[in-house]
C-alpha positions in Angstrom: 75.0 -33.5 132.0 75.1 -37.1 132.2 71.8 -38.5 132.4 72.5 -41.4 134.9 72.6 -38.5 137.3 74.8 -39.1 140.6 76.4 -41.8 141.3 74.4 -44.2 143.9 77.3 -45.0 145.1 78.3 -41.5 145.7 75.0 -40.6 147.0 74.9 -43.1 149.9 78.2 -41.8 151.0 77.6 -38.5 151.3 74.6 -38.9 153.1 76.7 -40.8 156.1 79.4 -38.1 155.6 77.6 -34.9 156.7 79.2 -34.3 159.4 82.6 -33.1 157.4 80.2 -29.7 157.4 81.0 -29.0 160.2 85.0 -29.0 159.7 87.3 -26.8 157.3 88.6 -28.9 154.2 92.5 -29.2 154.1 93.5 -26.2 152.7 95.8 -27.9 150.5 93.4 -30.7 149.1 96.1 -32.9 149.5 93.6 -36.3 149.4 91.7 -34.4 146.6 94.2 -33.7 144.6 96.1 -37.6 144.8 92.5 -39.3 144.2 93.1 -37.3 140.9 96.6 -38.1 140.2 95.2 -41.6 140.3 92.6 -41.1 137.8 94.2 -39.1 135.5 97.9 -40.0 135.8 99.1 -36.4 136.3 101.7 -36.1 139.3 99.7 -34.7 142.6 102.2 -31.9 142.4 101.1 -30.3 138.7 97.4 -30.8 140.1 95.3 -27.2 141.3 91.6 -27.5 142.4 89.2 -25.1 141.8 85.1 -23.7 142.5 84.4 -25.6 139.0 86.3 -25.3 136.0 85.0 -22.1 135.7 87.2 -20.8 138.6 90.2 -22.0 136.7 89.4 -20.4 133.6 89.6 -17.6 135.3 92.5 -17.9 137.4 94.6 -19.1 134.3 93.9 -16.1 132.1 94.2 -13.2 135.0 97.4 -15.2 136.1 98.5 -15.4 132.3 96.9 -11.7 131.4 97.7 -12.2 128.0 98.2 -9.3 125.1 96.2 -11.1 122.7 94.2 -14.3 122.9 93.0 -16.8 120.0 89.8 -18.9 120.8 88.9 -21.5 118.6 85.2 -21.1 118.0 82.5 -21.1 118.0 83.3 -21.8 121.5 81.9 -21.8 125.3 80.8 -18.0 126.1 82.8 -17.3 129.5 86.2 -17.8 127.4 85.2 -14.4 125.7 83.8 -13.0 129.2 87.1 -13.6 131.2 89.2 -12.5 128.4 87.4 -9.3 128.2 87.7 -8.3 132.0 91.4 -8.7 131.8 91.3 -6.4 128.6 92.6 -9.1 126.2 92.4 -8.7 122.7 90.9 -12.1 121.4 91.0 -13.3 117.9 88.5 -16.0 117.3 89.7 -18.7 115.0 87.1 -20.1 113.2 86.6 -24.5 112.6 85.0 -24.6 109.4 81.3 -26.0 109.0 82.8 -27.3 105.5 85.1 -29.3 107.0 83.1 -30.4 109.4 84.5 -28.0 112.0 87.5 -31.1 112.4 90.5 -28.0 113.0 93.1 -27.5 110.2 96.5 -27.5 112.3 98.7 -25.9 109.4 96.2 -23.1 108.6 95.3 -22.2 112.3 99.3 -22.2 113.0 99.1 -19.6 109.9 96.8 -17.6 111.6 98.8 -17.7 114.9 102.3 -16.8 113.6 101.4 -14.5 110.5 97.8 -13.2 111.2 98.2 -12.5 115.2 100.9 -13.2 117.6 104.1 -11.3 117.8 107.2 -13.0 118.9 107.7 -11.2 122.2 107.7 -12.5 125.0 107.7 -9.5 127.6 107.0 -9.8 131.6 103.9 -8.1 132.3 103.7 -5.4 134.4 103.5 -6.1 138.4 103.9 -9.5 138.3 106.3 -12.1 139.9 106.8 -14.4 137.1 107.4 -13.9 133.6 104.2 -14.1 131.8 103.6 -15.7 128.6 101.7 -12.4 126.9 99.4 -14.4 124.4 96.9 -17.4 124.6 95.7 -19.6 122.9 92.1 -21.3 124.3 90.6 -24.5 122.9 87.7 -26.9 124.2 88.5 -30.7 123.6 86.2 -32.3 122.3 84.5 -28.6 121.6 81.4 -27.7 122.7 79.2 -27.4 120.7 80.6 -28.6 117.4 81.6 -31.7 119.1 85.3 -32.5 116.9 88.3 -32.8 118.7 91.6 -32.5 118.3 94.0 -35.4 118.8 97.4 -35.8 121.0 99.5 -35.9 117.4 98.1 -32.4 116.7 98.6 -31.0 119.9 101.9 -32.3 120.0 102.6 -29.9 116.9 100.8 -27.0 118.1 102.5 -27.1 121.5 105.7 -27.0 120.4 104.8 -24.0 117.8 103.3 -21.9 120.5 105.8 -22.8 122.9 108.3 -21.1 120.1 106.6 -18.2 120.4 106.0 -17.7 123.6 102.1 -18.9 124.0 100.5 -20.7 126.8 97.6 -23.2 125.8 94.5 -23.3 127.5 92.7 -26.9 126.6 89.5 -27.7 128.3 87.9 -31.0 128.7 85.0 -31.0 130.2 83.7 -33.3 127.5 86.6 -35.4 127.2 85.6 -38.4 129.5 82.6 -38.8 126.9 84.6 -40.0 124.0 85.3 -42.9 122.6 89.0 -43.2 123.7 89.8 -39.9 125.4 93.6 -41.6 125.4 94.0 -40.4 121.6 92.7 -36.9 122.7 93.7 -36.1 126.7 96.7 -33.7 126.7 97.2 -34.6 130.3 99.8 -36.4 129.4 101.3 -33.6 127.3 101.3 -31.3 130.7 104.7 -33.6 131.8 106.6 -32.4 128.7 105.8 -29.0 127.8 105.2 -26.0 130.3 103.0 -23.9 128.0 100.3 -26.1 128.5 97.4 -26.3 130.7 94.5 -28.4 131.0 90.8 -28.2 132.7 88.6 -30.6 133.7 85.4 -30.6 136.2 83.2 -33.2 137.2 79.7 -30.8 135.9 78.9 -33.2 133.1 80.9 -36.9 133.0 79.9 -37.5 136.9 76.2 -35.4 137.0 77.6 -32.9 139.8 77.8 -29.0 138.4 76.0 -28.3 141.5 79.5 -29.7 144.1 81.7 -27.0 142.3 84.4 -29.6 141.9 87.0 -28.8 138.8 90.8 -29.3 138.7 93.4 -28.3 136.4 97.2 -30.3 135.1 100.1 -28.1 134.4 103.6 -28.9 134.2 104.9 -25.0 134.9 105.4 -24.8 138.6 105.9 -20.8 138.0 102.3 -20.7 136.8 100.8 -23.2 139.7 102.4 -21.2 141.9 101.1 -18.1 140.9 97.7 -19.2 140.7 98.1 -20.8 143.8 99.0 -17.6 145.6 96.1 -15.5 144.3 93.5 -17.9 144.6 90.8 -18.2 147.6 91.4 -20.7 150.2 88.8 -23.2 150.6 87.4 -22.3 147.3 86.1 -26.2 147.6 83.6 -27.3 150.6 83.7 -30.2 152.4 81.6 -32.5 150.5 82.9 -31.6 147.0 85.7 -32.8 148.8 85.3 -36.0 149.7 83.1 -36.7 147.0 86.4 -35.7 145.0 88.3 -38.5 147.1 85.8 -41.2 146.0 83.8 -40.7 142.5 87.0 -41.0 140.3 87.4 -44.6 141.7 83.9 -45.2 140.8 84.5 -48.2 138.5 81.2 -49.3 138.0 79.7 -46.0 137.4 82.4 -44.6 135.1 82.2 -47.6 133.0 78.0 -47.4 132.9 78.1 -44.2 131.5 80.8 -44.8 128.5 78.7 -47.5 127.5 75.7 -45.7 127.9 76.8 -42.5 126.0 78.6 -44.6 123.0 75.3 -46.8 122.5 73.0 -43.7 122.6 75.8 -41.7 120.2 75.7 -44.3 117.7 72.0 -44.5 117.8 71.5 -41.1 117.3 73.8 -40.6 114.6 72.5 -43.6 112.6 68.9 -42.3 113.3 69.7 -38.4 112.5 72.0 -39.2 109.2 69.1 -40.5 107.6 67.0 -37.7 107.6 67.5 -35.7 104.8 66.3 -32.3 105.9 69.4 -32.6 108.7 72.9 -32.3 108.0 74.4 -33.9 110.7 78.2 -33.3 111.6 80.5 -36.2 113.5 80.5 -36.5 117.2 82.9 -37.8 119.9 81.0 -36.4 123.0 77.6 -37.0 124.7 75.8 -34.6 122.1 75.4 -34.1 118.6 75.9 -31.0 116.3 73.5 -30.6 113.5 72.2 -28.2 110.9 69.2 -27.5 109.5 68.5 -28.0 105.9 65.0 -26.7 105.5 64.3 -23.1 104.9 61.4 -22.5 106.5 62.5 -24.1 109.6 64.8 -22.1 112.5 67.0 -23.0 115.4 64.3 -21.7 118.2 61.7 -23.1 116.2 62.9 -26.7 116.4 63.7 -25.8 120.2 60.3 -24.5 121.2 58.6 -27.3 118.9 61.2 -30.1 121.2 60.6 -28.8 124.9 56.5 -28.8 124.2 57.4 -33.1 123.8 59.7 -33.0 126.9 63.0 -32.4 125.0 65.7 -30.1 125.7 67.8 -29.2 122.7 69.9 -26.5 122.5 69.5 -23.3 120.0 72.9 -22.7 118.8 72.1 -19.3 117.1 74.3 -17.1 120.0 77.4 -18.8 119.2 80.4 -17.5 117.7 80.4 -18.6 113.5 76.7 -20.7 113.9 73.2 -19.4 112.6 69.5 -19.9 113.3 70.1 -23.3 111.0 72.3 -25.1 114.2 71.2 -27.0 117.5 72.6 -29.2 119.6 71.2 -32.6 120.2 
């Protein structure tokens, strides 16, 4: 989470706002959803909102219900969870710590077309659209490796799954965080290719997981309004609202954090790199990825030896692909 915290800005106007408690949001987040459009450059129209990212996740793949899935790992743990209640089979790609977990387009298209995916596209059973029957789920930039992918190679993995019948699931939570997210947003993508959808939330970039604010972009009306249609009204409260309607316009505070973030990356890095009982892997996002060279030393080791001096790190072991050598900084 960004450690500016909330927005001073944003905290002074909630405070004079309160009284919105005491009122019903617009059921369509129709202010909402164009304070977005404004920030992102995605029509109003291909915008849902949503109880966090989270929420979305979760719409998307019981809207989607796919056959099989492919995750790119190691990966962010709820992918695996909602997969599993819809009775997915997932596959889980794996980026390689060799290559510095930087993905391989031709091999993981490989893997999608031989390895996994069949080339039907069937309507699932009960439902009113026709469903896209397999998945595949990426986090840009990925937590926790930190690599991402850029708009070139999602260009050329769109148009293969759209070929064969897959819908893409890219989340960015972490996107705002890097050093141009113009080179890696598929936002943009969402106006030329219906298989695609994108998640953001305002959790980490704007310091808020607590306002359950999140938001998707897709370009396939069928699948907005299927989502739509099954989804909660007033899944959003009135103050995630109209915080919604003014943080993304926060100039001053957006612009604090970036520089914050890419002065405190680069320090990092420079400072970590030249350890040599690290190995420490490239970063575009507010945290680093690094491994740990010396035997004797483990992940919750490191972590228990960091939060006795005040600093939270995160023990990597439980994900998908890492070890007890891997935290996140």
């Amino acid at each position: 989470v960004n450690p500016l915290g909330l927005s001073p800005f944003l905290k002074d106007y909630l405070a004079g706002h309160l009284d919105v408690l005491c009122a019903y949001p617009d059921r369509n987040y129709t202010a909402l959803r164009r304070a977005i459009s404004a920030y992102t450059g995605a029509p109003a129209e291909h915008i849902l909102v949503g109880n966090g990212s989270t929420e979305l996740i979760s719409a998307g793949i019981q809207a989607v219900h796919p056959k099989d899935a492919v995750v790119l790992g190691p990966a962010y743990s709820e992918y695996e969870r909602e997969l599993s209640l819809v009775g997915s089979r997932m596959h889980y790609y794996d980026l390689k710590a060799s290559e510095d977990f930087h993905l391989d387009v031709e091999d993981l298209e490989k893997f999608i077309t031989e390895d996994i995916f069949s080339h039907d596209t069937d309507t699932i059973p009960g439902k009113s659209i026709p469903c896209l029957p397999q998945l595949l789920v990426l986090c840009n930039p990925n937590n926790p490796t930190s690599s991402a992918i850029t708009t070139e190679q999602m260009k050329r993995l769109l148009s293969l799954c759209k070929r064969n019948g897959i819908l893409v699931m890219a989340d960015e939570t972490y996107a705002e965080f890097a050093p141009d997210d113009r080179k890696i947003s598929s936002i943009p993508l969402t106006n030329n290719y219906n298989n695609l959808i994108v998640l953001r939330g305002i959790s980490k970039f704007f310091a808020a997981p607590g306002l359950r604010l999140g938001y998707a972009v897709t370009g396939n009306p069928d699948l907005l309004k299927y989502i739509n249609t099954k989804k909660n009204p007033w899944t959003i409260n009135s103050l995630a609202e109209i915080a919604g309607c003014i943080m993304f316009s926060d100039k001053e505070y957006i612009e604090k954090t970036r520089t914050l973030i890419t002065t405190e990356r680069e320090r990092l890095l420079s400072l970590l790199s030249s350890w040599d009982t690290v190995k420490v892997y490239p970063s575009c996002t507010n945290f680093i990825l690094m491994k740990i060279l010396k035997e004797d030393v483990t992940s919750d080791m490191l972590f228990d030896c960091c939060i006795r001096r005040g600093l939270m790190i995160r023990d990597c072991s439980t994900f998908p692909f890492l070890d007890s050598s891997y935290v996140r900084f």
